[in-house]
C-alpha positions in Angstrom: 0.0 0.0 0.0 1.3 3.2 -1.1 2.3 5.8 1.5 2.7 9.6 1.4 6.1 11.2 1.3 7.7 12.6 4.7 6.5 16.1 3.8 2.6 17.3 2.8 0.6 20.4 2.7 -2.2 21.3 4.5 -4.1 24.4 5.3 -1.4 27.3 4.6 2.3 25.1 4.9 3.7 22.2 4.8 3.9 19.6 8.0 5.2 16.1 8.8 2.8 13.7 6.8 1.9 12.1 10.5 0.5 15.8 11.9 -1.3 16.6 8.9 -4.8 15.8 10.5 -8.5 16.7 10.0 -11.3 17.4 13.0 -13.3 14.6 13.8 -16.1 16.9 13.6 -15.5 18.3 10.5 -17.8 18.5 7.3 -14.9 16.1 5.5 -14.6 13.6 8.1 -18.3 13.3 9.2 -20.0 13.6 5.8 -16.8 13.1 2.8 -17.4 16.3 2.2 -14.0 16.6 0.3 -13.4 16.8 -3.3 -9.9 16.6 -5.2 -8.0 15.0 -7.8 -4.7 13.5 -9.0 -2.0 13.5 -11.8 1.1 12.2 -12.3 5.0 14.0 -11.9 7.6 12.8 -13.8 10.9 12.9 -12.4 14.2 12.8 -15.2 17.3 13.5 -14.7 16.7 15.3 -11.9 13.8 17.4 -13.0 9.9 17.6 -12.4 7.4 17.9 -14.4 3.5 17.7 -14.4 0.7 15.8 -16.6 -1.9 18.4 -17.4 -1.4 20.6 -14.5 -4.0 23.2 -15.5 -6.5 20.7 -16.3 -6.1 19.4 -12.7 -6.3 22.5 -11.3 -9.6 22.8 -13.6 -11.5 20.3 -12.7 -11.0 20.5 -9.0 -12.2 24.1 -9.0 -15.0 22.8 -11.0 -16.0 19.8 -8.4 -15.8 23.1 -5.8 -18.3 24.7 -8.3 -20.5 21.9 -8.6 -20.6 20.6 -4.8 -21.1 24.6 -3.9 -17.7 24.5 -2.0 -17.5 28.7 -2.6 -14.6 29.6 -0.5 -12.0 27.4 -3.1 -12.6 30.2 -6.0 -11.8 32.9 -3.3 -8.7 31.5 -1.7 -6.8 30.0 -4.2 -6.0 30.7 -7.9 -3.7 28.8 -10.8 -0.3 30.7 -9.8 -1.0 30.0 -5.8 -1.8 26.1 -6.4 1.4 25.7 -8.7 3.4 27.1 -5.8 2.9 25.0 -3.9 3.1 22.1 -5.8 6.4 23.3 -6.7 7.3 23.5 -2.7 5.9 20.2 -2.3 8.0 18.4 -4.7 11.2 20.5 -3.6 10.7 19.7 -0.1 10.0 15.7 -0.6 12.8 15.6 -3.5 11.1 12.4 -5.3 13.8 10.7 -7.1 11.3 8.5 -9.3 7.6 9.3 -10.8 5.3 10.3 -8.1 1.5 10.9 -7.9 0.4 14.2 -6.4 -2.8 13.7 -4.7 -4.4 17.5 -3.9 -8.0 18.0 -1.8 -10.2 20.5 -0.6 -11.7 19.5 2.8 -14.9 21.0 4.0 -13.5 21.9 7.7 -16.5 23.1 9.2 -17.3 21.7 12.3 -21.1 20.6 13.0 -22.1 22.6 10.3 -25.0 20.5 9.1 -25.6 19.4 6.0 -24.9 22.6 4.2 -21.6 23.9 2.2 -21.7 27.4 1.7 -19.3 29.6 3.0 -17.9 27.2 5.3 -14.5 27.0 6.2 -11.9 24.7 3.9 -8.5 23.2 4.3 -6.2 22.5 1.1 -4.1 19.3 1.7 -1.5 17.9 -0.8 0.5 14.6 -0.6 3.3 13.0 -2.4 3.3 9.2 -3.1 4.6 6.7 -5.3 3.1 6.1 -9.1 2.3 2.4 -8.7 -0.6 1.6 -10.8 -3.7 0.6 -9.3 -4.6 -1.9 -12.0 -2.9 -4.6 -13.6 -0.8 -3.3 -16.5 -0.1 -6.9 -18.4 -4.2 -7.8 -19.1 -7.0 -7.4 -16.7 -10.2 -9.0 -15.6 -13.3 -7.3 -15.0 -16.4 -8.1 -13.9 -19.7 -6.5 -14.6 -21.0 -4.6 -10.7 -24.4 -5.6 -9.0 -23.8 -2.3 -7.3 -25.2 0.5 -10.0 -22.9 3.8 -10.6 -24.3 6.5 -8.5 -26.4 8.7 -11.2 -25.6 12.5 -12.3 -28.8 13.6 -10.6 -27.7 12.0 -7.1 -23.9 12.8 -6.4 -22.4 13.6 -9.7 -19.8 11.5 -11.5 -17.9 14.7 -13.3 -17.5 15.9 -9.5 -14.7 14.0 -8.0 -15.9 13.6 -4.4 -14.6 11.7 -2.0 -17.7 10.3 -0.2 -19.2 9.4 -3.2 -16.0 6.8 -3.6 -18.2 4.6 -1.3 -19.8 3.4 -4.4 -16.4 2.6 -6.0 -15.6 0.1 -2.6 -18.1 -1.8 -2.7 -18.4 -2.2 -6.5 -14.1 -3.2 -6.5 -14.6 -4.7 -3.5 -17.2 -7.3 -5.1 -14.8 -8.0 -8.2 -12.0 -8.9 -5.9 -13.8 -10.8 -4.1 -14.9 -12.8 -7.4 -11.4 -13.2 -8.2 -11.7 -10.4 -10.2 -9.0 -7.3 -10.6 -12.0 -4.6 -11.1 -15.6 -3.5 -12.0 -17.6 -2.6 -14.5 -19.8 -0.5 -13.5 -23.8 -0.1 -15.1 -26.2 2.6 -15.0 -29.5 1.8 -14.1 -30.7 1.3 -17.7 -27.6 -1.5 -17.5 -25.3 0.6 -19.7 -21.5 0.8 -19.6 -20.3 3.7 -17.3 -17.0 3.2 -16.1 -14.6 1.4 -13.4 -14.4 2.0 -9.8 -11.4 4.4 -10.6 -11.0 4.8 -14.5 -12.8 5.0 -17.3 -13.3 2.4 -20.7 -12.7 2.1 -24.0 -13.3 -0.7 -26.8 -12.4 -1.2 -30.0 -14.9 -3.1 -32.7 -14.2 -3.1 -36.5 -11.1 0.0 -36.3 -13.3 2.0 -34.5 -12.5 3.6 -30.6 -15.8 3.7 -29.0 -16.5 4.6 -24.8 -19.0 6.2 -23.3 -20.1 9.8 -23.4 -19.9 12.6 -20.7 -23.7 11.9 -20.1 -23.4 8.4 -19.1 -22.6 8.9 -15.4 -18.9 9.2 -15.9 -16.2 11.0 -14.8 -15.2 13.3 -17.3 -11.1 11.7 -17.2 -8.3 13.6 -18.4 -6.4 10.5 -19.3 -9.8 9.8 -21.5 -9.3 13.0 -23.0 -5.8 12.7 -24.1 -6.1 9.7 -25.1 -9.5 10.9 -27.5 -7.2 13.4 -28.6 -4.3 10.8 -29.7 -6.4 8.5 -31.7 -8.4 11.4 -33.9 -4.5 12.3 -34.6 -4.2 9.0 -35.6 -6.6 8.7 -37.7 -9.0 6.2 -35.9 -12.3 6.6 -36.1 -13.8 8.0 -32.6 -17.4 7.3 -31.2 -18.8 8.7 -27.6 -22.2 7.2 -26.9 -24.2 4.5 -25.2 -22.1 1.5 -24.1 -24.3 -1.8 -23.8 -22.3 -4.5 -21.4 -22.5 -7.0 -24.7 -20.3 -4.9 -26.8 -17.4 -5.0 -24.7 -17.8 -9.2 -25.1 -17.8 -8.8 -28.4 -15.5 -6.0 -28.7 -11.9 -6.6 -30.7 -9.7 -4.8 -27.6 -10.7 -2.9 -24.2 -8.3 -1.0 -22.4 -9.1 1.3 -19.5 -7.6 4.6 -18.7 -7.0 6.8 -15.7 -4.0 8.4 -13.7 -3.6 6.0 -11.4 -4.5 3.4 -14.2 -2.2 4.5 -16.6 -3.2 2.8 -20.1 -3.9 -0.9 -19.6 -5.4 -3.5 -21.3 -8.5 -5.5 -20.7 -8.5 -9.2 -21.9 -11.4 -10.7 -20.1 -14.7 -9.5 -18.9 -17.6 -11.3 -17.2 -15.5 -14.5 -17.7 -15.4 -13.7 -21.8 -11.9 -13.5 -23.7 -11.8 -9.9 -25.3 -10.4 -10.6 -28.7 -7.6 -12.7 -29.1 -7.1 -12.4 -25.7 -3.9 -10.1 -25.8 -3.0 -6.5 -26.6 -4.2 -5.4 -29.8 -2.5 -3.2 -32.1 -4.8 0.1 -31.3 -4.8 -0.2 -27.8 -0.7 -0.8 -28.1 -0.4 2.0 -30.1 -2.7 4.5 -27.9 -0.4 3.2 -25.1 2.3 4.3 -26.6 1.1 7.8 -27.4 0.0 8.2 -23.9 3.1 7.2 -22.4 4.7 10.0 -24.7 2.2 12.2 -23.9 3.0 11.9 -20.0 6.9 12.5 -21.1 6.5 16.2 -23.0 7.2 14.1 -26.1 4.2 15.3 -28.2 3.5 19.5 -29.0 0.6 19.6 -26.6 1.9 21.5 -24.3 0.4 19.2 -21.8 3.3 19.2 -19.6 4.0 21.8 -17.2 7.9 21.8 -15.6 8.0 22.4 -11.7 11.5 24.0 -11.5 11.9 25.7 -8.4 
């Protein structure tokens, strides 16, 4: 199990990772009333650089936005939050690829169930980029537990009480035998995993679920979108029924902490031939690139201090 580096952020400065602690009777601890998200660094000859730093920062003030955490937008801007991801990284001095897990914490105590204008806490950690998936084939299972629709908690938000969904729909597959879900809507369509989302492949064509379909809304899944219409390959967002991906020629899944891996069983059916195929190795290998500053995307931002 992956633990953070000696040194973290929290509030206004950085701490030892063992005093870095929330109120029991805080909004974050009592209802998960935290939202946040994660990319990667790469470390290379001895400097840093960040995956899609902007777009990070992006879509965490956006989960602020949607949840109705207000006081984010007032207290913290671009410039502030890639300070101190720069002091972060200076202070831990990661000598491989790390993951930078940032949150805003709802610090209130006993407020209630309510969010505005209550009190927040920024905490950033530092830990070691090992995958969360397999990386050499995975096996999925289809969830009995049903992703938590857009009009309940939604999916484009990334809150951390809402992640309760995403234990007990892994926490099935592994129990199976499995190495993750698939998760359903309630119409039984193809959302995502409990921490990345899907793509398949059927007749040259990249299909995976639309932004509507109770998804998050990845980064990863957007760079990757990106790669293959620069390829060449035929894109398609829509409606994902569970019998395409057992029929599909390739699956791979794609998330930060998932990188780019392939899928070569689901529901106990061999995807394909049952071993990478040639557009999911070839996606891979842009997105690994990609992550590296090796494509002009100007995706990746240095953290020089």
């Amino acid at each position: 199990m992956a633990q953070p580096h000696p040194h973290v952020f929290l509030g206004d400065r950085l701490v030892p990772a063992a005093q870095a602690t929330l109120g029991i009777a805080s909004s974050a601890v009592l209802y998960g009333l935290s939202v946040y998200t994660v990319f990667p660094v790469l470390v290379a000859d001895g400097a840093r650089s960040a995956f899609r730093l902007t777009d990070h920062f992006q879509r965490l003030a956006e989960s602020c936005k949607i949840i109705g955490i207000d006081r984010f937008a007032a207290e913290w801007d671009f410039a502030r939050f890639h300070a101190t991801v720069v002091e972060l990284l200076a202070a831990n001095e990661p000598a491989e690829d790390v993951f930078v897990r940032v949150s805003v914490h709802v610090v209130e105590s006993i407020p209630g169930t309510r969010v505005r204008g209550c009190a927040i806490q920024v905490s950033m950690f530092v830990y070691d980029a090992v995958p969360i998936v397999p990386q050499d084939g995975m096996r999925l299972k289809s969830s009995p537990w049903r992703r938590i629709p857009d009009n309940a908690i939604p999916s484009r938000a990334k809150v951390n009480g809402a992640y309760v969904n995403s234990v007990l729909a892994k926490q099935d597959a592994i129990d199976s035998g499995y190495d993750d879900c698939i998760f359903l809507d309630g119409n039984g369509h193809v959302c995502e995993l409990s921490a990345a989302n899907i793509f398949l492949v059927r007749g040259g064509t990249l299909i995976t679920p639309d932004v509507s379909c109770d998804i998050l809304d990845g980064i990863n899944r957007r760079t990757v979108l990106t790669l293959a219409r620069e390829e060449g390959i035929p894109v398609q967002e829509r409606t994902v029924d569970l019998t395409e991906l057992y029929i599909a020629d390739e699956v791979f899944v794609t998330g930060t902490s998932a990188g780019a891996a392939p899928v070569f069983e689901v529901d106990g059916r061999v995807i394909g031939t049952g071993e990478l195929g040639p557009i999911t190795a070839s996606l891979r290998k842009g997105h690994a690139a990609a992550l590296r500053g090796e494509t002009p995307h100007g995706w990746v931002t240095p953290l020089a201090q």
